[in-house]
Structure formats: C-alpha cells, structure tokens
Steps between C-alpha positions, in 0.01 A plus 500: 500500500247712303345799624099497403477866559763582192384228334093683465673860489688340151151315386342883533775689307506265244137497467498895506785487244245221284243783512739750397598279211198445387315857491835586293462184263162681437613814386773387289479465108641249306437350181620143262535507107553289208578549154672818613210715511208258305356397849539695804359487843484729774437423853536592895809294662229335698365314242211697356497559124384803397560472111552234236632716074502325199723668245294564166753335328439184701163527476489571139705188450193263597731240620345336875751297531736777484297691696455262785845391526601881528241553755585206707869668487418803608297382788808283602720822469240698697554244801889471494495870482287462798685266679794665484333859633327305877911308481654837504256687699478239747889483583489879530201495716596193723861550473541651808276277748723185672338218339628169518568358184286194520174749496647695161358312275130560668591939461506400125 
C-alpha cells in the first residue's frame, strides 16, 4: 500500500533539490573547444553562452568550411561537457532522496 503523505513530502524534496540544482547550474562555468584552442566557447552549466573565440590563426586562414565545421564541434563539445556537469551534479544532489527507479530517468 502507498502512503500519499511520503509520497508529496518526496515530490517537495525533490523539487527543492531541482531548485537547488538549478541556481548551482547557473553559477557554474564551463566551456567546449575545437581545433585545440582555434574555437572556444565559454558558457554557464545552464545553458547560457557567454562567449564564442576564433583563434587568429583560424581566422587568418579564410577557410568557412573549416571554420564552420570547427564551430559546429565546439558547440557539440560545449553540450557533452554540459551534459555530463547536470549527470554528475544531479546524482550528487538527488543521490540521497528514495526515489524509485522508474521516476530516474525524469531527475535527468
């Protein structure tokens, strides 16, 4: 039998511990790259890019095929990298709330 009343106490923690996870999301730097350093961007964990460098050298090179393809890398890197930062923050944050495993996959 389930018990309701545990049942709403969970749904607040975890919605607490969503809140929590996403103010520190916010505050958290991270950043994808490609080419080594020809294209970097920096960004918040939450998503928000805050700056997109060009290397001179890749610039000076004039090639925008090049160019895009190492752009279009870098954003891809950006987003593992932040995928991998809300994976790991989230099983520290939620680790220790009794969750069933069937709502997991909802936390992520």
């Amino acid at each position: 039998m389930f018990d309701l009343k545990k049942i709403l106490e969970q749904a607040n923690k975890i919605k607490a511990k969503s809140e929590q996870l996403k103010q520190t999301l916010s505050t958290i730097e991270i950043e994808g790259k490609a080419g080594g350093d020809f294209i970097i961007i920096k960004g918040l964990a939450s998503g928000n890019i805050t700056s997109v460098t060009i290397s001179d050298e890749l610039w000076n090179l004039k090639d925008k095929e090049m160019m895009q393809a190492m752009i279009l890398g870098a954003v891809n890197n950006f987003l593992a990298t932040q995928k991998e930062k809300i994976e790991e923050l989230s099983r520290e944050q939620m680790g220790d709330l009794d969750i069933p495993d069937i709502f997991n996959s909802f936390i992520k």
